[in-house]
C-alpha positions in Angstrom: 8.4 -9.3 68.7 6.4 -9.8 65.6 2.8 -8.7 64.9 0.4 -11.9 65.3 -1.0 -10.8 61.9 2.6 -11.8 60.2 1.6 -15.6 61.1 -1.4 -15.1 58.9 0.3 -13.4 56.1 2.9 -15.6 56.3 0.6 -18.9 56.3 -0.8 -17.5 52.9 2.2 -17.0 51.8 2.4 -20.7 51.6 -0.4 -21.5 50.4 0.3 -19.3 47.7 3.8 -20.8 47.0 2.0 -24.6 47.0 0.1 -23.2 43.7 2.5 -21.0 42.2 5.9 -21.4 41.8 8.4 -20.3 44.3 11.6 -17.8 43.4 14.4 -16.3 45.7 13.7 -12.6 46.1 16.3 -9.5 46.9 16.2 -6.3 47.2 16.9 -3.9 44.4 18.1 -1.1 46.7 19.4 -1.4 50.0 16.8 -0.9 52.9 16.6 3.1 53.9 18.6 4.2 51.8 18.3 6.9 49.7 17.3 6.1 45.8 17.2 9.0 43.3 14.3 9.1 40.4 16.3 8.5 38.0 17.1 5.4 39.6 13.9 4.6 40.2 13.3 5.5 36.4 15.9 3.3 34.8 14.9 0.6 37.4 11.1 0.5 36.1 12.4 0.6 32.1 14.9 -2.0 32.6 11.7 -4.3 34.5 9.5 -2.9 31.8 12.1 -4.7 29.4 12.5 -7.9 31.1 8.5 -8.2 31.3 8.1 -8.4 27.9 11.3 -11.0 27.3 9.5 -13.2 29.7 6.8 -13.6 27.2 8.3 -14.1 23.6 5.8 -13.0 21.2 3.9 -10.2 22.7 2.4 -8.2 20.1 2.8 -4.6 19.9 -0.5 -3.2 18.4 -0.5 0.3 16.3 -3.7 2.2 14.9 -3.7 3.0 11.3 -4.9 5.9 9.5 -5.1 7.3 6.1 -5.8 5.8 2.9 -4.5 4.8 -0.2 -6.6 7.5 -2.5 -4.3 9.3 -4.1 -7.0 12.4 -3.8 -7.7 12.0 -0.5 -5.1 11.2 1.9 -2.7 8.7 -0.6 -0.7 7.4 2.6 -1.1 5.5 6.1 -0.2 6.8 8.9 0.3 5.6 13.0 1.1 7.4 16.2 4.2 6.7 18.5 4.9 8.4 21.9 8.6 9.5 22.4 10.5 10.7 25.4 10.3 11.7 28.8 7.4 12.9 29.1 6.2 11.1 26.2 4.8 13.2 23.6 2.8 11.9 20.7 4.0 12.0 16.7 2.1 11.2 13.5 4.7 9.6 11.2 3.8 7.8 8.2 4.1 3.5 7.9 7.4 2.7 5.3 8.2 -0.6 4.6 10.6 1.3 2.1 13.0 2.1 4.7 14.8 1.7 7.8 14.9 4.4 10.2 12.1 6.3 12.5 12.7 10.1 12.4 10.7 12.6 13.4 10.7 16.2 13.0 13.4 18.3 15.5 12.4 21.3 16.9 15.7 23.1 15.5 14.1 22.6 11.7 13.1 25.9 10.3 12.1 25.2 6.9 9.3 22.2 7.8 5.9 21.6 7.8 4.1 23.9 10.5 1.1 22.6 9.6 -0.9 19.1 8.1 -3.8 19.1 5.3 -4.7 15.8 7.0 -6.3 17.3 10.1 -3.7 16.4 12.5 -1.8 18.7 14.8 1.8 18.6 14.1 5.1 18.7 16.6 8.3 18.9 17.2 10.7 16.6 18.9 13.2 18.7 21.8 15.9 16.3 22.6 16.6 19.1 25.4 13.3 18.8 26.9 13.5 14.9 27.5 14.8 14.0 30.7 15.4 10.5 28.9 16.8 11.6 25.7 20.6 10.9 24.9 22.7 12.0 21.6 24.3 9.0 19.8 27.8 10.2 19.8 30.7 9.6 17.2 32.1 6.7 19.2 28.6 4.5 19.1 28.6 0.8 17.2 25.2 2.9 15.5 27.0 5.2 13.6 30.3 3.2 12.9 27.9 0.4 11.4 27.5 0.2 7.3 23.5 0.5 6.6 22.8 0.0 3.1 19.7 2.4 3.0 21.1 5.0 5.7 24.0 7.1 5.1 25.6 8.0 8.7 28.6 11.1 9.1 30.1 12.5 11.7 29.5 16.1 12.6 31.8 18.2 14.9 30.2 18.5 17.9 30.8 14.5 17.7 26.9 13.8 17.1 26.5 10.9 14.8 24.3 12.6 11.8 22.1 10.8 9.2 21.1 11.4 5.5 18.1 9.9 3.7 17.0 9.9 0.4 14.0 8.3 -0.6 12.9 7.1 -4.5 10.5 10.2 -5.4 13.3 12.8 -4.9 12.3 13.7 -1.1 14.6 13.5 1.4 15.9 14.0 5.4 18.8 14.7 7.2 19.5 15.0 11.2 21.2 13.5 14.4 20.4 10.4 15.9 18.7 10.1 19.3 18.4 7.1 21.7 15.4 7.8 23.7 12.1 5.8 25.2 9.4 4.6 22.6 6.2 4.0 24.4 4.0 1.6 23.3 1.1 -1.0 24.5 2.3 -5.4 24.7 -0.7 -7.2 24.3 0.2 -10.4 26.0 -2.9 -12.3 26.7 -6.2 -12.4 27.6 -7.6 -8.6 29.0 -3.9 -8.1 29.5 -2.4 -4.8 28.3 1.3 -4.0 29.7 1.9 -0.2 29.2 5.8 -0.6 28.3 8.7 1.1 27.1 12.0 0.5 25.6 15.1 2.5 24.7 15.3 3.0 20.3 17.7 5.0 18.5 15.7 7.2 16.0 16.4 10.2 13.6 15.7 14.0 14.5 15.1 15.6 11.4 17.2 19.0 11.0 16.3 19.3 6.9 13.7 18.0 4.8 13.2 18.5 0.9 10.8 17.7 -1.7 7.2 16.5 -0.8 8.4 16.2 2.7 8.2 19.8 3.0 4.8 20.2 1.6 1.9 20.7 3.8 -1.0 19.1 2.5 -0.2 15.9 3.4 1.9 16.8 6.7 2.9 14.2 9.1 5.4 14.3 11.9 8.2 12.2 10.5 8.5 8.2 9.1 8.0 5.0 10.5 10.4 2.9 8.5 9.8 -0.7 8.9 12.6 -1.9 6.5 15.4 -4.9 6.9 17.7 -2.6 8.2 19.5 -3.3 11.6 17.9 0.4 12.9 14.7 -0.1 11.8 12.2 -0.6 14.8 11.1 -4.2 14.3 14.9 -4.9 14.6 15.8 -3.3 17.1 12.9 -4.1 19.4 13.6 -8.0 18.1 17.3 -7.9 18.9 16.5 -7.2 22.4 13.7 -10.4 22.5 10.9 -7.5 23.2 8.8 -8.9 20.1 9.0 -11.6 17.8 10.9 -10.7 14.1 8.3 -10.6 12.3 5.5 -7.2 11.9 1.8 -7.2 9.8 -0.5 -5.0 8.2 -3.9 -4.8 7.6 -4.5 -1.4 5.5 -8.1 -0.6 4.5 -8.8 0.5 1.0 -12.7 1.8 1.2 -14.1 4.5 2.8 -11.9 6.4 5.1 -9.4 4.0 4.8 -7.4 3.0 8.2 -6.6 -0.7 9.5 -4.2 -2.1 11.9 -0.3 -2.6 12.4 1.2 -5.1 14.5 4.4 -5.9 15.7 3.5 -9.9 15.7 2.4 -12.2 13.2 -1.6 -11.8 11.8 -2.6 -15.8 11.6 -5.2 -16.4 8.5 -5.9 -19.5 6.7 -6.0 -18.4 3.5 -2.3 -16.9 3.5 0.0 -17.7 0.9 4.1 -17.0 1.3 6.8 -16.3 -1.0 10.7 -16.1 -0.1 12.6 -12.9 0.2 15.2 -11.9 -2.2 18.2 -13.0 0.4 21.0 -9.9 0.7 18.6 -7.2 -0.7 18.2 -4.2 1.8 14.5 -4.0 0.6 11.7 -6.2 0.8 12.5 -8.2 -2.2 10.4 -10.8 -4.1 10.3 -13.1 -7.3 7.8 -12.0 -8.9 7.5 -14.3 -12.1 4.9 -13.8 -14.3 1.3 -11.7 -14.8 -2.0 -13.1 -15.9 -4.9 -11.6 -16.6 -8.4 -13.2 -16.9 -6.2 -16.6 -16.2 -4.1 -16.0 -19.5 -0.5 -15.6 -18.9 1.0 -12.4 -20.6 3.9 -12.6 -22.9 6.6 -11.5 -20.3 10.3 -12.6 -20.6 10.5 -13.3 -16.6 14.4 -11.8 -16.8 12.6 -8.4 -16.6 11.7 -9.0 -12.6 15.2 -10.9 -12.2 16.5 -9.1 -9.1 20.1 -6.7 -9.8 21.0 -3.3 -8.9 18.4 -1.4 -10.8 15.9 -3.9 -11.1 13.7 -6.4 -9.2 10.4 -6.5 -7.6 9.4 -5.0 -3.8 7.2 -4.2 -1.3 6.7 -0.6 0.0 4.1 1.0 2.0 5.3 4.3 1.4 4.5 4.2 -2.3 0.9 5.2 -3.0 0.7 3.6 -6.6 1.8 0.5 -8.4 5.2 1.1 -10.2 5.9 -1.4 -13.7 8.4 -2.0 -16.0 7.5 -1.0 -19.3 8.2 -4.7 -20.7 5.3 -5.8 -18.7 3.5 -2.5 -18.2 2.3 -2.4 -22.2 1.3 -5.9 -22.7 -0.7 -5.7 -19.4 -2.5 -2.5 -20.2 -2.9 -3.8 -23.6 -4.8 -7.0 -22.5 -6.8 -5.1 -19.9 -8.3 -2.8 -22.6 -8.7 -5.6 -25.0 -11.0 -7.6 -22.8 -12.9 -5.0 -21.9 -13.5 -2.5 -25.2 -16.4 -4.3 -26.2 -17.8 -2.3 -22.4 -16.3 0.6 -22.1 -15.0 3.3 -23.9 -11.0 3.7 -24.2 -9.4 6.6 -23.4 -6.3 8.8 -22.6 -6.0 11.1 -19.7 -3.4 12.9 -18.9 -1.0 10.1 -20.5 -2.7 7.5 -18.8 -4.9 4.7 -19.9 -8.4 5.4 -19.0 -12.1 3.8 -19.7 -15.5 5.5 -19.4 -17.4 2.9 -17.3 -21.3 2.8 -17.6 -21.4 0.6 -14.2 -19.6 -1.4 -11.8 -16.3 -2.2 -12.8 -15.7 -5.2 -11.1 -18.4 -6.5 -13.3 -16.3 -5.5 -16.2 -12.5 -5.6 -15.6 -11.4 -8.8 -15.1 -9.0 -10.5 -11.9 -5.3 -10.1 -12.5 -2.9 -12.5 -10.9 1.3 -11.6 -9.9 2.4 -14.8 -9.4 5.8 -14.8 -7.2 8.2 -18.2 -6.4 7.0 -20.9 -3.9 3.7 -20.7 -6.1 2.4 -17.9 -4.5 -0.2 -15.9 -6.6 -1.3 -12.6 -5.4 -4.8 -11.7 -6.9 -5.7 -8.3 -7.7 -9.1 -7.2 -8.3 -10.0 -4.1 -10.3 -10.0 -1.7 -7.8 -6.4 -3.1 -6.9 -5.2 -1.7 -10.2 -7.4 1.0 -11.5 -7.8 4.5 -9.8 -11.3 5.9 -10.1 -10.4 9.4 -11.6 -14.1 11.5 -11.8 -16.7 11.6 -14.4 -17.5 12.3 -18.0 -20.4 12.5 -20.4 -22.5 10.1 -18.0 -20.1 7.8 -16.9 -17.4 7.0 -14.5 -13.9 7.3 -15.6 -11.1 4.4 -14.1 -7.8 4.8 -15.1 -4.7 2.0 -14.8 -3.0 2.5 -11.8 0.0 0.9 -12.8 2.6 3.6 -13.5 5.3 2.5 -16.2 8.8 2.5 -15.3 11.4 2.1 -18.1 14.2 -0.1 -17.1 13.5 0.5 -13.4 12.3 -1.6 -10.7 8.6 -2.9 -10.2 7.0 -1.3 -7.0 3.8 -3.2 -5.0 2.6 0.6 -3.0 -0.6 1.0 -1.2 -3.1 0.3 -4.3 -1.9 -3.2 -4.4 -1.2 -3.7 -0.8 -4.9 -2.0 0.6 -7.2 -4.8 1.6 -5.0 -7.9 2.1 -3.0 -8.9 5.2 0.5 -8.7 4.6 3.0 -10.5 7.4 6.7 -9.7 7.1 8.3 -12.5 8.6 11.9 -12.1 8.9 13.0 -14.8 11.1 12.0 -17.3 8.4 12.6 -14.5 5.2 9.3 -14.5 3.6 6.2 -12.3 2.7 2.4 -13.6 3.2 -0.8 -12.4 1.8 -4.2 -12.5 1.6 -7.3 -10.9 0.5 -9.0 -9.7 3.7 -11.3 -7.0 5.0 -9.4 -4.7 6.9 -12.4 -3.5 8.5 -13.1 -6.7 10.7 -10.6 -8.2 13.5 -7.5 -10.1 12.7 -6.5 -13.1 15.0 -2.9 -12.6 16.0 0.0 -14.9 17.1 1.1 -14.0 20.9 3.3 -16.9 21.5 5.1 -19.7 19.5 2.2 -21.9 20.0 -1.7 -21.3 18.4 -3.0 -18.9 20.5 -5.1 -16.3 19.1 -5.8 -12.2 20.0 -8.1 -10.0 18.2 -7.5 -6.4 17.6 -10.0 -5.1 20.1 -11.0 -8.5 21.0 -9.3 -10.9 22.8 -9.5 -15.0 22.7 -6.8 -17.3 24.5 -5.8 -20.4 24.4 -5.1 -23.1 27.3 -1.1 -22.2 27.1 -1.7 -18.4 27.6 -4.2 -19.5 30.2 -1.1 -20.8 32.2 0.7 -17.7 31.4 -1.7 -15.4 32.7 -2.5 -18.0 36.1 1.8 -17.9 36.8 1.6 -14.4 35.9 -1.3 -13.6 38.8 0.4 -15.9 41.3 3.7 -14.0 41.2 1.4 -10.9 41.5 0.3 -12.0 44.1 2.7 -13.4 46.1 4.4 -9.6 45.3 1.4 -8.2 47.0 1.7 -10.7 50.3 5.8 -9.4 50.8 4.4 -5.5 50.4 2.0 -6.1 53.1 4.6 -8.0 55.4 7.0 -5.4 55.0 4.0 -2.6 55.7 3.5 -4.5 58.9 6.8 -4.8 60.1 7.4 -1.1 59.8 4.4 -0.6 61.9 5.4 -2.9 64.9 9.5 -1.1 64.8 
């Protein structure tokens, strides 16, 4: 005989269904029978999964630290959580490249400790319940990346080599483990989720990776590459295909990352170079003050060893030397009759009796689409000490000779930047990284704030179907609790 108190819960069930929606329900394991954890475990990530497909355009929201001062920090950093149980890593944002690595336990010759103030670790593949080696035989390692070369070692681990532009480099063994991360999907609504990413364990490291000044745990690489993060995490219709940044120039520097798209009015786009494995634009022409500069525009043409991108990983402003000396040359010619020309350490330098944004005029890098990205002083000059009384700035801008131009973190501070790859364009604009973005959640106008949050009437409906499954879940946990007391 049933328990009276089932009529009630069962009447509310109803009324529950007559303002929700109803769906059939089943068991995922068979009534008394025994389930092991890991059961349990791979039932809650797969869930954890299809939560976040229900709800295309959840945005995945990262802290930033660091700063783009060469002399302070001179990179930006975030923290992921890895593994079972998750442990947390400092790895530095790269738009340059494609894979996340961290540092492996079995590396001897790495970092044991950061200038930067952070505590450093170690990933131990053995000491994650959910970590699995990517063997020979995986799609992962069979695959052609353009940026990652992949080997076979044998103990049939698929193996990885990286070299990145200033000489650094890492190798290792892939991993498929659990990244942890925070979904923002609406209003006060914060799902703690997980999903399973193959990323590198670093063996080796050379060059200023091995350096311990500026320390971190490993690289986040955020490239176009089918193992970077944003793809993966896309391919599986956990987040949209498309990532921002907001990095913050003054100060201490810092800002925000998010696996979504950053909505601002005043953002202009440009297309992507199409079959580049970098983030690739047409960059055109220079002006300075307004006045273009004499540039032939086949210098920025995009080919093997030349073209024009995007990296977050690069601290300065890279330029070939066709455009580099006729910039430099009108930058000091409009402001000699201010400040006092000089050279340090090879570089282009100018004693500066005040503010040099009252001096130093705007400079505009005008890419295809007519997008013009405008650069203020202290996007292109590094503020290098003092001498004899005054301030000494120096150009930024490195020169390369017959290389390719590179946007780093002096350009990029203090400007939204949205990588969207589902429609192959970059967007910019000049913002203060120290206030709140607004943030696309879904594929209509609705808004979210970092920190803040704002919805609009469709995520409204979201969250309402969202509580009445919730609750409806909560009326067939008590009808069950009920029935096992009456047996």
């Amino acid at each position: 005989m049933r328990a009276p108190g089932l009529l009630i819960l069962g009447f509310l069930a109803v009324l529950s269904v007559v303002y929700c929606v109803v769906i059939p329900l089943e068991r995922a394991f068979p009534l008394n029978a025994p389930v092991e954890l890991s059961q349990l475990l791979a039932h809650d990530q797969l869930r954890h999964s299809r939560i976040l497909q229900g709800f295309v355009g959840g945005v995945v929201d990262f802290s930033v630290q660091g700063s783009s001062d060469p002399y302070l920090v001179g990179l930006y950093f975030t923290k992921v959580k890895l593994g079972l149980p998750p442990r947390e890593f400092n790895v530095q944002i790269d738009t340059g490249s494609d894979i996340l690595w961290v540092t492996c336990s079995s590396c001897t010759d790495c970092p044991q400790s950061s200038g930067l103030g952070i505590q450093l670790s170690l990933f131990d593949s053995s000491s994650s319940s959910s970590a699995k080696l990517v063997s020979c035989s995986d799609p992962v390692c069979s695959s052609e990346f353009q940026t990652t070369a992949t080997q076979c070692s044998q103990s049939n681990q698929c193996s990885y080599s990286f070299q990145y532009g200033d000489g650094s480099g890492t190798s290792g063994y892939y991993v498929a483990d659990m990244l942890y991360f925070d979904a923002v999907l609406g209003q006060s609504l914060i799902a703690n989720s997980s999903a399973l990413v193959v990323f590198g364990c670093s063996t080796y490291q050379s060059g200023d990776l091995t350096k311990t000044d500026k320390a971190v745990d490993g690289i986040f690489g955020f490239g176009r590459g089918d193992l970077s993060v944003i793809s993966q995490l896309s391919s599986h219709g956990i987040t949209p295909r498309v990532f921002s940044h907001c990095l913050k120039g003054d100060g201490s520097g810092g800002g925000i990352m998010v696996l979504g798209e950053i909505l601002e009015p005043s953002i202009v786009y440009s297309p992507l170079v199409p079959s580049q494995p970098h983030y690739n634009l047409m960059l055109q022409s220079i002006a300075v003050n307004g006045q273009l500069l004499q540039i032939d525009p086949v210098v920025f043409a995009t080919s093997n060893n030349r073209g024009t991108i995007v990296d977050s990983g690069t601290t300065l402003a890279y330029l070939v030397q066709e455009a580099y000396d006729p910039f430099v040359s009108a930058i000091t010619a409009t402001v000699s009759p201010s400040v006092t020309p000089t050279i340090s350490k090879g570089n282009q330098c100018y004693l500066v009796p005040s503010s040099v944004s009252e001096i130093f005029p705007p400079v505009s890098l005008n890419f295809a689409a007519g997008a013009s990205m405008t650069l203020k002083p202290e996007d292109y000059l590094i503020r290098s000490g003092f001498y004899d009384g005054a301030t000494m700035w120096c150009i930024g801008f490195q020169k390369v000779q017959g290389g390719i131009t590179i946007l780093g973190d002096l350009v990029l501070k203090d400007k939204i930047f949205v990588y969207d790859l589902a429609h192959q364009r970059i967007g910019w604009a000049n913002y203060d990284c120290s206030l709140s973005v607004n943030v696309s959640i879904t594929s209509g106008k609705d808004f979210i704030n970092e920190g803040q949050l704002s919805v609009s009437s469709s995520t409204r409906e979201m969250l309402f179907k969202l509580v009445c499954l919730s609750f409806i879940a909560l009326l067939i946990q008590l009808i069950e609790f009920v029935e096992f007391q009456f047996l």
